[in-house]
C-alpha positions as a Markdown table, in Angstrom:
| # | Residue | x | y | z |
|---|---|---|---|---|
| 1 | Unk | 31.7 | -67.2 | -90.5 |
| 2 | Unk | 30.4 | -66.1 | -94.1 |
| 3 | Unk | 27.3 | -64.1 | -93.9 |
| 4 | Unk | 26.3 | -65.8 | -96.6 |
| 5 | Unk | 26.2 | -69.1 | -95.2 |
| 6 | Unk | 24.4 | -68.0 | -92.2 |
| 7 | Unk | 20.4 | -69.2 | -92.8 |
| 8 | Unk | 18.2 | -66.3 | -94.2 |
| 9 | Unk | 16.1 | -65.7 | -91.1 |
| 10 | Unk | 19.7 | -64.7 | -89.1 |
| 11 | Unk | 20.6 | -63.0 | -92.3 |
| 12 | Unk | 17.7 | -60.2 | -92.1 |
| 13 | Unk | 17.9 | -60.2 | -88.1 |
| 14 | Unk | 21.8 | -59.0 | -88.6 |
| 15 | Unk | 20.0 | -56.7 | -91.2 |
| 16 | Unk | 17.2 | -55.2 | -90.7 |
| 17 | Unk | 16.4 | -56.0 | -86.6 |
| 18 | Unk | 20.0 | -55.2 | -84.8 |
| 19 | Unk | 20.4 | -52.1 | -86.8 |
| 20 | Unk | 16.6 | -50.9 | -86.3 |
| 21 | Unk | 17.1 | -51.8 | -82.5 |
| 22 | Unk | 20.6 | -50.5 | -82.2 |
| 23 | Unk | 18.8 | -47.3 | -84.1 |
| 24 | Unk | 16.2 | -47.2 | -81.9 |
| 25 | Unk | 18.0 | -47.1 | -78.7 |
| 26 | Unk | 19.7 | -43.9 | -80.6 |
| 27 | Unk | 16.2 | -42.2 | -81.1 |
| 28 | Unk | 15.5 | -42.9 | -77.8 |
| 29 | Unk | 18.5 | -41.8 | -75.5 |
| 30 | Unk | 18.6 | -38.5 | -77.9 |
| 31 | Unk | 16.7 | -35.8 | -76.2 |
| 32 | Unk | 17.8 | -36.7 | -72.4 |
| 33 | Unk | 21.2 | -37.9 | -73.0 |
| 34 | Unk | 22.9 | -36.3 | -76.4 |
| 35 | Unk | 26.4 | -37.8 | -75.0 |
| 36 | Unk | 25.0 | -41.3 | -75.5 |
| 37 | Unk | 23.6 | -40.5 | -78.9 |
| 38 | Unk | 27.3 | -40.0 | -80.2 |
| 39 | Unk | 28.1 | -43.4 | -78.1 |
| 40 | Unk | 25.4 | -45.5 | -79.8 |
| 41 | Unk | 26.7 | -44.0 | -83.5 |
| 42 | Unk | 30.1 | -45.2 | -82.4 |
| 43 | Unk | 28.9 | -48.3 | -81.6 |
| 44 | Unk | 26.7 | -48.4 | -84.8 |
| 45 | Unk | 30.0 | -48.0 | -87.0 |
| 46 | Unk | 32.4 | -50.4 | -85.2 |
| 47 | Unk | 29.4 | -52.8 | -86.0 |
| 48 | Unk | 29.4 | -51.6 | -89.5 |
| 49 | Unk | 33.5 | -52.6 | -89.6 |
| 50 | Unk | 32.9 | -56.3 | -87.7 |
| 51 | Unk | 29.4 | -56.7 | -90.8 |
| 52 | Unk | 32.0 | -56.2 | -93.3 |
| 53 | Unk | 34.5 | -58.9 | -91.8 |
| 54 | Unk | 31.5 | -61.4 | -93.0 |
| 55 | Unk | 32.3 | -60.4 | -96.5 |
| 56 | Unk | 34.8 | -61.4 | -99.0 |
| 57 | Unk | 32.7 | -59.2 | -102.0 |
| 58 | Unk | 33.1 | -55.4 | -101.3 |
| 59 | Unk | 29.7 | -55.2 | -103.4 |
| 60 | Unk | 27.9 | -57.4 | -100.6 |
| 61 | Unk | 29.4 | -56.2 | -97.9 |
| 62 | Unk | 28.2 | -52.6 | -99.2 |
| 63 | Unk | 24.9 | -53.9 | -99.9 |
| 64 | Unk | 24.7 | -55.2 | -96.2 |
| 65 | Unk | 25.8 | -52.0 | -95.1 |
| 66 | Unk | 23.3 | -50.4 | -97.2 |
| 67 | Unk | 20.6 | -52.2 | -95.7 |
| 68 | Unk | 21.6 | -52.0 | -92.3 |
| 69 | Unk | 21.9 | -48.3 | -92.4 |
| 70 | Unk | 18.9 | -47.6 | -94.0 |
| 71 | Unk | 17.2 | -49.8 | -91.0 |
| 72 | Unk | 19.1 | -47.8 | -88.2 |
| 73 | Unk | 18.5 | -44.3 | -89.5 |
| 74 | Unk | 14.8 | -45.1 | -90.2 |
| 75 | Unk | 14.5 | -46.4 | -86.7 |
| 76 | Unk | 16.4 | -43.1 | -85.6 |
| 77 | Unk | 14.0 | -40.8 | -86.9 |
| 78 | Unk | 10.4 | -42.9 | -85.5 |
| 79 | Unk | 11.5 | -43.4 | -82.0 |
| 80 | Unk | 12.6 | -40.0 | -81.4 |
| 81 | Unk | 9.6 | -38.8 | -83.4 |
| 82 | Unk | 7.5 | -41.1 | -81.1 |
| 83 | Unk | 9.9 | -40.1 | -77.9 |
| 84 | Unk | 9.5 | -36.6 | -78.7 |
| 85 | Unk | 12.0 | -33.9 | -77.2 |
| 86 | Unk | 14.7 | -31.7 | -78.0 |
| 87 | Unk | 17.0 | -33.8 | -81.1 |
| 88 | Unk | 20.1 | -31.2 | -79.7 |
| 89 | Unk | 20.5 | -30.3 | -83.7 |
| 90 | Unk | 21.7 | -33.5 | -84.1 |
| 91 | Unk | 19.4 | -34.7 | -86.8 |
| 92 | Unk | 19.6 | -32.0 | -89.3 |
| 93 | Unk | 17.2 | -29.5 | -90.5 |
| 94 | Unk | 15.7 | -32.5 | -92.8 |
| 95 | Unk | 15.5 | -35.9 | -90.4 |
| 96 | Unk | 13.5 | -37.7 | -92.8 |
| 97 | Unk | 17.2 | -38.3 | -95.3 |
| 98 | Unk | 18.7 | -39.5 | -92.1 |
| 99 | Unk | 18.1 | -43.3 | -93.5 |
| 100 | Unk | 19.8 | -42.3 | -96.5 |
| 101 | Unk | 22.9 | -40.9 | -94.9 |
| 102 | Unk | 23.3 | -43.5 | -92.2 |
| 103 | Unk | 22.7 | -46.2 | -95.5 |
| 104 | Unk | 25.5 | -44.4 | -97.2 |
| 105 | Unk | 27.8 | -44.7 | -94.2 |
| 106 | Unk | 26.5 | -48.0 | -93.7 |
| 107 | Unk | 28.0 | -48.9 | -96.7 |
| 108 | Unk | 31.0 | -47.5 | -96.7 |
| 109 | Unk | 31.9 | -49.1 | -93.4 |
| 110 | Unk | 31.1 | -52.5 | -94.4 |
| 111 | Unk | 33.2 | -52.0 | -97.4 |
| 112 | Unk | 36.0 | -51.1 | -95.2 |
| 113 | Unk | 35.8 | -54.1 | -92.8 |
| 114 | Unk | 35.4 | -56.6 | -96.0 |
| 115 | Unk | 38.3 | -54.8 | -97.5 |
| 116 | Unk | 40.0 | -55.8 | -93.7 |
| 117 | Unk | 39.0 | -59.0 | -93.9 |
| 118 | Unk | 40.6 | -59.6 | -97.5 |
| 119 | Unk | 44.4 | -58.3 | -96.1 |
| 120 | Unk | 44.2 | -60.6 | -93.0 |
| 121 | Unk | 43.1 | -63.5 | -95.2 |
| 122 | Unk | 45.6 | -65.8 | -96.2 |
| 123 | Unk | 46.6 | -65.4 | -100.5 |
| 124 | Unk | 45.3 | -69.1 | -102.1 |
């Protein structure tokens, strides 16, 4: 199924809620469990690949990504702000451009799985 032809409510869940919960979880499981931190960012990608397979456009798929990112690195930084704890160095000397980097990646994994999707499609 399109993204695009999924209604808008489900649109900004697949956006903005998955990612920020998926995120979350990350900022959360950090300071007891670093080894699960690297799981949820693997997880967070091979979702990133699977967005992109909604997409035909490179440009919306990278705009989903974009968003989604954005969403999970934000939610990253405020739960384990919130949690408190040791982040293990895993968060950089400047947390706060964590939603941009995770945006940026975001992006460029969607891109990839809608680039995917456009080799297994049929040529009309």
């Amino acid at each position: 199924m399109l993204f695009a032809s999924r209604p808008g409510r489900v649109q900004i869940v697949l956006v903005v809620l998955v990612p920020a919960i998926l995120g979350g979880i990350a900022g959360l499981v950090l300071p007891p469990v670093p080894a699960l931190y690297i799981v949820v960012q693997v997880v967070a990608v091979i979702g990133g690949l699977l967005a992109g397979l909604e997409h035909r456009n490179a440009g919306e798929a990278a705009l989903r990504g974009l968003g989604a990112g954005f969403f999970f690195g934000l939610a990253i930084i405020v739960l384990h702000a919130l949690s408190g704890g040791d982040d293990h160095h895993y968060l950089g000397q400047l947390p706060i451009v964590l939603p941009v980097i995770t945006a940026a990646f975001g992006a460029l994994f969607a891109v990839i799985g809608s680039l995917v999707r456009r080799r297994l499609e049929p040529a009309t």
